[in-house]
N, CA and C atoms as an extended XYZ file, in Angstrom:
453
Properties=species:S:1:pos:R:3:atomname:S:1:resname:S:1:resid:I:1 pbc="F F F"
N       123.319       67.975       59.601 N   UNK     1
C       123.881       67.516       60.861 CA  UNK     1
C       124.363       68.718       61.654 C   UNK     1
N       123.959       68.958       62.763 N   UNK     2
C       124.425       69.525       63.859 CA  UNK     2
C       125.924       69.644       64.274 C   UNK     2
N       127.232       70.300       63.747 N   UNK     3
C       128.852       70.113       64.225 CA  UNK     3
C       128.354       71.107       65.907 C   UNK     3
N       127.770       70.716       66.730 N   UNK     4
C       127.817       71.029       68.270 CA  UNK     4
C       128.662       70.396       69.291 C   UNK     4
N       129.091       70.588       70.011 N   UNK     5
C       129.935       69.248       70.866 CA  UNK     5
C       128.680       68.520       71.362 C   UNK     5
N       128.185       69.349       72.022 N   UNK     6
C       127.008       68.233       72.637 CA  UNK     6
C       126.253       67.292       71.725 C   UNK     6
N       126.104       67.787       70.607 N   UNK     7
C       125.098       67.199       69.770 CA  UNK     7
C       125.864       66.071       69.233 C   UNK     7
N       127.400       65.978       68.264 N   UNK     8
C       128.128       64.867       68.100 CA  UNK     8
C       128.355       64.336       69.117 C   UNK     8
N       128.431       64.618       70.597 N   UNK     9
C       128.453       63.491       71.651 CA  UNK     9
C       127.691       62.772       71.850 C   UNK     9
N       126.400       63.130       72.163 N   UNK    10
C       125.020       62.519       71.948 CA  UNK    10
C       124.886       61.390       70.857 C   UNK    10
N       125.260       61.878       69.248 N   UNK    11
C       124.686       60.908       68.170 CA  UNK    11
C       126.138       60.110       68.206 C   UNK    11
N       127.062       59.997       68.469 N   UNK    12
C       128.171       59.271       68.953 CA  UNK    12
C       127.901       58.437       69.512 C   UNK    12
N       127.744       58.557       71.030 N   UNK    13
C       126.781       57.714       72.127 CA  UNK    13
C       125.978       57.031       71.019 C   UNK    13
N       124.754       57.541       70.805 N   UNK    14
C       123.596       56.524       70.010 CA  UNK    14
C       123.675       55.430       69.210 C   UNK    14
N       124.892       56.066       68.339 N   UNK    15
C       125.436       55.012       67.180 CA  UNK    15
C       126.311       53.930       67.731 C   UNK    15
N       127.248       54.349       68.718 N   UNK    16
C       127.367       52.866       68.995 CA  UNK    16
C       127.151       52.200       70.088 C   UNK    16
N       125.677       53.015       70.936 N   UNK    17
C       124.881       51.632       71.789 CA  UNK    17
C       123.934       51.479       70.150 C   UNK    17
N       123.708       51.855       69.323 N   UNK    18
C       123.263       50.875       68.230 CA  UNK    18
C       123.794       49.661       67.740 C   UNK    18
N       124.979       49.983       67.496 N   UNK    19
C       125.882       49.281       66.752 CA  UNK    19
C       126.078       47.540       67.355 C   UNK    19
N       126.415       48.310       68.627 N   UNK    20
C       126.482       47.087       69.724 CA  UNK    20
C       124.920       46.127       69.950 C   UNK    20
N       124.538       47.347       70.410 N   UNK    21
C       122.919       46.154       70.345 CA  UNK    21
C       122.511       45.431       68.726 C   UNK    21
N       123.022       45.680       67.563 N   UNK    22
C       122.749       45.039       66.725 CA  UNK    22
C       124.196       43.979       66.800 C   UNK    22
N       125.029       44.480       67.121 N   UNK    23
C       125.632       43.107       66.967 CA  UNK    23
C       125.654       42.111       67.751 C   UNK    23
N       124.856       42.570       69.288 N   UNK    24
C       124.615       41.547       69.918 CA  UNK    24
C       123.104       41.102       70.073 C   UNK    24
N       122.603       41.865       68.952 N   UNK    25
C       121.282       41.033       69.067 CA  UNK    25
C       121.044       39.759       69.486 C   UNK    25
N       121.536       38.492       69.186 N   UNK    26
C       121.415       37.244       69.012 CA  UNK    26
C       121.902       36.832       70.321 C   UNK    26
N       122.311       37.413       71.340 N   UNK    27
C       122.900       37.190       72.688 CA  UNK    27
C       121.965       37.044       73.810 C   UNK    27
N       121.377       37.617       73.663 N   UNK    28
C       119.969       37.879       74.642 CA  UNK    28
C       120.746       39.013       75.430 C   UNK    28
N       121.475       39.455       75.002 N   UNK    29
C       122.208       40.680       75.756 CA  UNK    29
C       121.096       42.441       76.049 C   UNK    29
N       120.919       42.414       76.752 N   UNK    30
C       119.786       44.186       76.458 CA  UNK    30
C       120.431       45.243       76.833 C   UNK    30
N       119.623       46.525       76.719 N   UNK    31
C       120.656       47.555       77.484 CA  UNK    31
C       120.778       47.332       78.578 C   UNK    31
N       122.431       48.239       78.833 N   UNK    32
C       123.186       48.371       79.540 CA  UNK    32
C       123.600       47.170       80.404 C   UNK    32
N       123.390       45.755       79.671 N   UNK    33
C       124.108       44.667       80.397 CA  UNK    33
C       125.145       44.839       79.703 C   UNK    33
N       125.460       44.890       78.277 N   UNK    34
C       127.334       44.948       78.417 CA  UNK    34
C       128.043       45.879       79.009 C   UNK    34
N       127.420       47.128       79.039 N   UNK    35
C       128.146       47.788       80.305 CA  UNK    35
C       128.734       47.179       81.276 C   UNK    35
N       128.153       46.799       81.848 N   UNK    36
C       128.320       46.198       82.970 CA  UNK    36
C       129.447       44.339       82.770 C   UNK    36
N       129.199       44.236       81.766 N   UNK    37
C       129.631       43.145       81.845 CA  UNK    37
C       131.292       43.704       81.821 C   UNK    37
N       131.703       44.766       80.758 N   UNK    38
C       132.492       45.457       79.986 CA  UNK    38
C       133.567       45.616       81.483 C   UNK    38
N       132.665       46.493       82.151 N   UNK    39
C       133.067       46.764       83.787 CA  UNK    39
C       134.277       45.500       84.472 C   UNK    39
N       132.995       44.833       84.995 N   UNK    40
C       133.251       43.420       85.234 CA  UNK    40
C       134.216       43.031       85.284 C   UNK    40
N       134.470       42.909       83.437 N   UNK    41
C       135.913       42.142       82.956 CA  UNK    41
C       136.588       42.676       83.228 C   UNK    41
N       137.170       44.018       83.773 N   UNK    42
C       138.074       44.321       84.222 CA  UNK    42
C       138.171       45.104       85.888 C   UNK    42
N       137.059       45.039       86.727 N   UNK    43
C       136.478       44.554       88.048 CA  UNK    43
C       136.000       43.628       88.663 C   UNK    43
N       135.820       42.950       88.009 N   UNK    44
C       135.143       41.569       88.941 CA  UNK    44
C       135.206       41.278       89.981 C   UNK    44
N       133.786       41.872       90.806 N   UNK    45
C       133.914       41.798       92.388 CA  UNK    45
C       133.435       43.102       92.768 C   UNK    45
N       133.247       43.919       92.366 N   UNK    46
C       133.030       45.085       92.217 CA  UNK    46
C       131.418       45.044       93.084 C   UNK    46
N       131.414       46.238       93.883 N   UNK    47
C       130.250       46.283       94.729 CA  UNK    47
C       129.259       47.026       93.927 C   UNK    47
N       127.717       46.740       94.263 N   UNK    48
C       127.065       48.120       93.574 CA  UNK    48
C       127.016       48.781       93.266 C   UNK    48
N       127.392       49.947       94.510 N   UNK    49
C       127.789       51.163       94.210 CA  UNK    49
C       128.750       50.947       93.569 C   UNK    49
N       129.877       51.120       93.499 N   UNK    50
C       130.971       51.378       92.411 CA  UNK    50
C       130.655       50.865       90.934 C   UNK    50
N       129.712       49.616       90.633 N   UNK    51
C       129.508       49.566       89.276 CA  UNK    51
C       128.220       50.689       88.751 C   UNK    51
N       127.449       50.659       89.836 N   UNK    52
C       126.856       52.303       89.611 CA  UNK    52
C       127.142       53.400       89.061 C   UNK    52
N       128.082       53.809       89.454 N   UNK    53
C       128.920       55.084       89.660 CA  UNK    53
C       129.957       55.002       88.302 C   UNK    53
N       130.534       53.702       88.275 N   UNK    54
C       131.471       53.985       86.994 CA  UNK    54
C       130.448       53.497       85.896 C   UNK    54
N       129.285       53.053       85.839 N   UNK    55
C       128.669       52.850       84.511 CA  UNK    55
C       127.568       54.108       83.995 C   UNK    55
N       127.732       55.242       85.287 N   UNK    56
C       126.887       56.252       85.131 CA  UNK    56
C       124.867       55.430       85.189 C   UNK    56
N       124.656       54.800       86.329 N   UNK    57
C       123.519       54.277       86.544 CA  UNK    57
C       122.808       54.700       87.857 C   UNK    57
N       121.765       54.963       87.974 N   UNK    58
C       120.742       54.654       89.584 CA  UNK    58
C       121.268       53.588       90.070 C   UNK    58
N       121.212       53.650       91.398 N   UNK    59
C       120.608       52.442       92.039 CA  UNK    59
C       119.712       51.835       91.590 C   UNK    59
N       118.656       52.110       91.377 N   UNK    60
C       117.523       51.388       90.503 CA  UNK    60
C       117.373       50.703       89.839 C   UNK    60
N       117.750       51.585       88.956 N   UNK    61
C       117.620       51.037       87.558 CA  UNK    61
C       119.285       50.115       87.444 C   UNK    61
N       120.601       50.143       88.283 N   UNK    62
C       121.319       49.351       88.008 CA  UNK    62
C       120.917       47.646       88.724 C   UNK    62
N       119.863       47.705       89.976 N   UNK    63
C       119.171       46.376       90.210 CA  UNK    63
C       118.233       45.856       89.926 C   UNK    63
N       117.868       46.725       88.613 N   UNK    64
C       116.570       45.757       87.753 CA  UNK    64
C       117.562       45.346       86.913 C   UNK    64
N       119.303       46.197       86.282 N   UNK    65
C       119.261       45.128       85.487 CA  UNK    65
C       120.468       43.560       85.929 C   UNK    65
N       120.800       44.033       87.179 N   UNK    66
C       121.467       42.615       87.703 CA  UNK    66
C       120.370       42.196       88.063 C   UNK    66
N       119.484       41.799       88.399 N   UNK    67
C       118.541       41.275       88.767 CA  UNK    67
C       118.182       40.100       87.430 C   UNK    67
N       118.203       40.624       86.398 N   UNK    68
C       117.859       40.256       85.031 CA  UNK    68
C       119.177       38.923       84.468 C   UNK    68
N       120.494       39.452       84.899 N   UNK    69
C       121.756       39.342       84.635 CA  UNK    69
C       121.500       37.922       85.382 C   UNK    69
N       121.238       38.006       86.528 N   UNK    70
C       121.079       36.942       87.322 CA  UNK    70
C       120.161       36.037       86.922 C   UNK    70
N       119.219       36.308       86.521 N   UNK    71
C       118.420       35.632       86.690 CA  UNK    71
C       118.870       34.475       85.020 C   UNK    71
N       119.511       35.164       84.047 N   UNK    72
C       120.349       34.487       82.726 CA  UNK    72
C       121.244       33.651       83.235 C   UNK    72
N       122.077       34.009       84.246 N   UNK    73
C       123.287       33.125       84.790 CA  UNK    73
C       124.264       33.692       84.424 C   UNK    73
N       124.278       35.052       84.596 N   UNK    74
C       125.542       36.180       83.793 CA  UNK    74
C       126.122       36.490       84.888 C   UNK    74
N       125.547       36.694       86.035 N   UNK    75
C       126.393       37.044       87.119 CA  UNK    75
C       126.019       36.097       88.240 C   UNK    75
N       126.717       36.483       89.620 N   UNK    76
C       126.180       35.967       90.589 CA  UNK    76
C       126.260       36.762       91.966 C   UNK    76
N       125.606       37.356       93.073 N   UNK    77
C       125.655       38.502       93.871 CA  UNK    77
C       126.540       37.455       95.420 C   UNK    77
N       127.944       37.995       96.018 N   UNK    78
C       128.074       37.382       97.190 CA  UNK    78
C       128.300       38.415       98.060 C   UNK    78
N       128.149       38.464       99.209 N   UNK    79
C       128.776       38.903      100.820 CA  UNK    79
C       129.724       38.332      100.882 C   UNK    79
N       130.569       39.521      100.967 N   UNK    80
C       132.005       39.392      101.643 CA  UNK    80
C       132.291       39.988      102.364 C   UNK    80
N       133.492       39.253      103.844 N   UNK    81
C       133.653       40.014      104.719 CA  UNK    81
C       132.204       40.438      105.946 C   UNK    81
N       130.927       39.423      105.727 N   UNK    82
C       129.832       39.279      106.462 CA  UNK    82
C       129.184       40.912      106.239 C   UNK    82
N       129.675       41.362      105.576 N   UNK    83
C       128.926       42.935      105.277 CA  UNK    83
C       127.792       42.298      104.810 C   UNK    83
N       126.592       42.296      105.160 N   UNK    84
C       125.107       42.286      104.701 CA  UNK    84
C       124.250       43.112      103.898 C   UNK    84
N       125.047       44.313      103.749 N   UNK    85
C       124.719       46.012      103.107 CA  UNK    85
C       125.369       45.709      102.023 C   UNK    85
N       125.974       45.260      101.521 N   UNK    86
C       126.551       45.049      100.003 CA  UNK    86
C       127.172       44.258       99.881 C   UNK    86
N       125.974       43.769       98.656 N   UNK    87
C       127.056       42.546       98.001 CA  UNK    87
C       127.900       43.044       96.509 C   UNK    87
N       128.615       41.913       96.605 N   UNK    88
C       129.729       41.632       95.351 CA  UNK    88
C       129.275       41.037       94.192 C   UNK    88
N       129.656       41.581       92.966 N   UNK    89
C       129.004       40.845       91.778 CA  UNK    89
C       130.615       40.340       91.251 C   UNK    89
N       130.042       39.499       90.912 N   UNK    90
C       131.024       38.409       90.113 CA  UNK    90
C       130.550       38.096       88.808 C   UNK    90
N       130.973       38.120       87.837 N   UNK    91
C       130.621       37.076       86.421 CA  UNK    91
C       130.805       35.218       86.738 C   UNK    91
N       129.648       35.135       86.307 N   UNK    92
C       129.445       33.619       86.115 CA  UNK    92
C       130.409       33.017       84.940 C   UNK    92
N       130.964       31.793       84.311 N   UNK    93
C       131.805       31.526       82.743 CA  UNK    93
C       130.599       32.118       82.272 C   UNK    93
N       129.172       31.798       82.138 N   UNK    94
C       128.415       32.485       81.180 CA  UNK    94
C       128.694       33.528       80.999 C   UNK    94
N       128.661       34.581       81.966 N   UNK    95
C       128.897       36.112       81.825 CA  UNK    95
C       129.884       36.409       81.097 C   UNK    95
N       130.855       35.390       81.301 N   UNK    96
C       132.242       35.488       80.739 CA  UNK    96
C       132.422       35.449       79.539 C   UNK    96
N       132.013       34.644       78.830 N   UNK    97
C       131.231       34.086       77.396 CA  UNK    97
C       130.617       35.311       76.510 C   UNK    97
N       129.727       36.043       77.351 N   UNK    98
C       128.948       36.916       76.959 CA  UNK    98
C       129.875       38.001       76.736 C   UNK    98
N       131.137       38.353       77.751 N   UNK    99
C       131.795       39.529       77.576 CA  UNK    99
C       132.688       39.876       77.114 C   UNK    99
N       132.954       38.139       76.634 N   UNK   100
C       134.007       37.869       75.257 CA  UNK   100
C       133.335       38.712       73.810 C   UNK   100
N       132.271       38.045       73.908 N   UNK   101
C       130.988       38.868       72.234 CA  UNK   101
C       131.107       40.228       72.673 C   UNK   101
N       131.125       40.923       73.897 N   UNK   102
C       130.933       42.130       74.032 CA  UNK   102
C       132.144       42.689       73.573 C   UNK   102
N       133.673       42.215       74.085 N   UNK   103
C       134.438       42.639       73.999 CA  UNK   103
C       134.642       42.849       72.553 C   UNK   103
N       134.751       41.965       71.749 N   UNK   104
C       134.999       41.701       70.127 CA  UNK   104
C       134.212       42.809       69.771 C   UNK   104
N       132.639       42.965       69.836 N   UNK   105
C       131.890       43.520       69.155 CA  UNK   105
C       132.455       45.135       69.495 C   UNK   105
N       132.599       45.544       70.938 N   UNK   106
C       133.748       46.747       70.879 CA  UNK   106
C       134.768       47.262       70.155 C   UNK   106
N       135.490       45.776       69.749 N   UNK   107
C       136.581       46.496       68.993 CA  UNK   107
C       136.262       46.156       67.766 C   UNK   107
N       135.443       46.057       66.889 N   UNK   108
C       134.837       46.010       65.586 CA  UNK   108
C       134.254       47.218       65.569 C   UNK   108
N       133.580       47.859       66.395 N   UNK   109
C       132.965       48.915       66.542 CA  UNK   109
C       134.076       50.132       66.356 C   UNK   109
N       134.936       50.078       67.581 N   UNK   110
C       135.900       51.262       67.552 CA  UNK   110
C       136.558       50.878       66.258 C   UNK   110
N       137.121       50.006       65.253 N   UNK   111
C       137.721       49.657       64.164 CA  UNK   111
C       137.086       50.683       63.322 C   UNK   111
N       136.028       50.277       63.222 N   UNK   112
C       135.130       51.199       62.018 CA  UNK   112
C       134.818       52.646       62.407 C   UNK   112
N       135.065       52.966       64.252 N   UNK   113
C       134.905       54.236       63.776 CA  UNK   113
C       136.173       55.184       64.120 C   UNK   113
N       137.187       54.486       63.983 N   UNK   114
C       138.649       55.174       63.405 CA  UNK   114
C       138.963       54.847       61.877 C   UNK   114
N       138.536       54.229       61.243 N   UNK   115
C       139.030       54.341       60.160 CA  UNK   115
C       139.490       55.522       59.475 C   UNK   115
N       140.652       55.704       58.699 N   UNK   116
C       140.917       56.836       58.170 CA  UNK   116
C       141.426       57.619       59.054 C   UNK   116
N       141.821       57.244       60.051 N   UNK   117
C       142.312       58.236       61.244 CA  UNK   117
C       143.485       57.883       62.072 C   UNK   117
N       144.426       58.810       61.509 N   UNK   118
C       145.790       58.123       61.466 CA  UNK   118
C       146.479       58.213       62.966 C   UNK   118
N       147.571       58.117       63.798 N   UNK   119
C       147.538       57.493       65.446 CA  UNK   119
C       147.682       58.992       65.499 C   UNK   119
N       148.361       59.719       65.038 N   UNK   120
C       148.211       61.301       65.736 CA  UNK   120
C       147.170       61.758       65.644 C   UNK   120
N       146.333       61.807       64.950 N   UNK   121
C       144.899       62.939       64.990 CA  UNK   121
C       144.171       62.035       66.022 C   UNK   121
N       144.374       60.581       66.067 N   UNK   122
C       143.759       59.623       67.280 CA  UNK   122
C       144.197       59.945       68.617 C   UNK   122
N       145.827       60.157       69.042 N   UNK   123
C       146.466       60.624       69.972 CA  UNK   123
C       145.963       62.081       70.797 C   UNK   123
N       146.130       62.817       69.651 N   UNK   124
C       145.195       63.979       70.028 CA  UNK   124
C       144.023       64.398       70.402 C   UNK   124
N       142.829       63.837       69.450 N   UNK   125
C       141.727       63.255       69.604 CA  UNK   125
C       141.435       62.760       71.133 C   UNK   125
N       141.947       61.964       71.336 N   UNK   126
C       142.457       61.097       72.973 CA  UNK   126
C       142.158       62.009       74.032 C   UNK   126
N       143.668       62.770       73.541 N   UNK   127
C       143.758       64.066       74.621 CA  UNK   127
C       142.482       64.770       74.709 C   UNK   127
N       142.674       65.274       73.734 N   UNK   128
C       141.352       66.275       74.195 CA  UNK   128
C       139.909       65.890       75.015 C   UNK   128
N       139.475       64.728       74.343 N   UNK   129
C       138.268       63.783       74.833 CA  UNK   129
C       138.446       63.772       76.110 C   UNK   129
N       139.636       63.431       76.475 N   UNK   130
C       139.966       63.148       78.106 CA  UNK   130
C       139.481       64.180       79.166 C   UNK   130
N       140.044       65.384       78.377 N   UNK   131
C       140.139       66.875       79.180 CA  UNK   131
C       138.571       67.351       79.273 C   UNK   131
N       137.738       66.880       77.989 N   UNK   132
C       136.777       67.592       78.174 CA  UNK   132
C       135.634       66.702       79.213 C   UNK   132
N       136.307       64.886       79.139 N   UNK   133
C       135.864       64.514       80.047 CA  UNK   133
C       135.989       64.974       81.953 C   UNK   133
N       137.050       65.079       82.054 N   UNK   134
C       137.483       65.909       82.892 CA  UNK   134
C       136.726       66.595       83.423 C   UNK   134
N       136.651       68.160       82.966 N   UNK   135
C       135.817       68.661       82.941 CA  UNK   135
C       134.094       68.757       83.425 C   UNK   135
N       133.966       67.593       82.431 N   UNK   136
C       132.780       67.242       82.766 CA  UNK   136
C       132.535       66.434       84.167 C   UNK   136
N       133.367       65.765       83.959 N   UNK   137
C       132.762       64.817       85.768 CA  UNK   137
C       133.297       65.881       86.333 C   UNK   137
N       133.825       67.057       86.133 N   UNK   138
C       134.387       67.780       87.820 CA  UNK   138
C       132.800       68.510       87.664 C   UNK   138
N       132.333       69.188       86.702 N   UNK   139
C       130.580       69.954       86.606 CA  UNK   139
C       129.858       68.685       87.560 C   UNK   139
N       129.808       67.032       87.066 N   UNK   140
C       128.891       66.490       87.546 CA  UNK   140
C       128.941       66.340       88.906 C   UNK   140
N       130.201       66.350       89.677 N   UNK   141
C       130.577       66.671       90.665 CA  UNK   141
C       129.785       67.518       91.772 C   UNK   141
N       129.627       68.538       91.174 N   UNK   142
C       129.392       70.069       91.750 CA  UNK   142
C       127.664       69.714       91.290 C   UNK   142
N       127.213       69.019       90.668 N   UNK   143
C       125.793       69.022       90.317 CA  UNK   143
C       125.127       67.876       90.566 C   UNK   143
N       123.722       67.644       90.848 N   UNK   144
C       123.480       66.383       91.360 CA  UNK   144
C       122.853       65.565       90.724 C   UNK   144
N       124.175       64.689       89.258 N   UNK   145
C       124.377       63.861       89.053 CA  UNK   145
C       124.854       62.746       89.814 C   UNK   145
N       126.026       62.703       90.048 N   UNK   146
C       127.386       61.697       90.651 CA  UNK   146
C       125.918       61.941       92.589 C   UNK   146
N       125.795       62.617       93.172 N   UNK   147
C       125.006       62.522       94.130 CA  UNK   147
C       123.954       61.453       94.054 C   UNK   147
N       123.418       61.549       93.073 N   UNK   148
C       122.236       60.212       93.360 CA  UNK   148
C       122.872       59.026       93.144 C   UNK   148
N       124.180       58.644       92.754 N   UNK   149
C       124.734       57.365       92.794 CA  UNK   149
C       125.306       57.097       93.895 C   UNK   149
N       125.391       58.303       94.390 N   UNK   150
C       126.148       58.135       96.204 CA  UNK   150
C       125.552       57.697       96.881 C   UNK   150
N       124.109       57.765       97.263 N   UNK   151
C       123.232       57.454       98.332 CA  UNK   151
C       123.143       55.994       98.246 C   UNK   151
């Protein structure tokens, strides 16, 4: 195994969009709809762009997968305020339903991968993660990442 930062960030990431997609296999859930659902539950209403931008997605590729979402009965797209340029996503109870399994399956996930890891080395842990997140969105900033979610 690789001890790199980048490289444990990466197989980090992997393991638990694994984890999650196996535990929500049986949902009809695919990638990056619990993202979004995850979002949601604690935005609901949230315009495109901004679920874009905080789920790290295209334009694109974030309206093939509401498009999909919709078409399950997970969400539903409205105009508000007669703005015609963007609509609002809302969770449907289905969606809601769905982001209950998401939610659980999150914290089964993070359960197992703190184990053995007592609240200070977690606390710390925390910190640091934060900073190097930091960091990082101020680089993506300056680079044209965070730009193609702007347009």
């Amino acid at each position: 195994m690789d001890d790199s930062l980048h490289y444990l960030i990466m197989a980090n990431q992997m393991l638990v969009q694994k984890a999650l997609l196996y535990k929500l296999k049986d949902t009809g859930l695919t990638i990056g709809q619990p993202k979004i659902l995850d979002y949601l539950s604690r935005h609901n209403g949230s315009n495109q762009k901004e679920i874009a931008r905080a789920c790290f997605l295209e334009a694109g590729s974030l309206t093939t997968i509401l498009n999909k979402m919709e078409e399950k009965g997970l969400i539903r797209r409205q105009i508000l305020n007669g703005n015609r340029r963007s609509f609002h996503i809302f969770m449907t109870e289905e969606g809601k339903k769905k982001q209950q399994l998401v939610s659980e399956a999150f914290s089964e996930i993070e359960r197992k991968a703190v184990e053995g890891i007592s609240k200070e080395e977690m606390e710390g842990f925390l910190s640091v993660y934060q900073k190097i997140y930091a960091n990082l969105l101020d680089e993506a900033g300056s680079s044209s990442i965070n730009k193609k979610t702007d347009q």
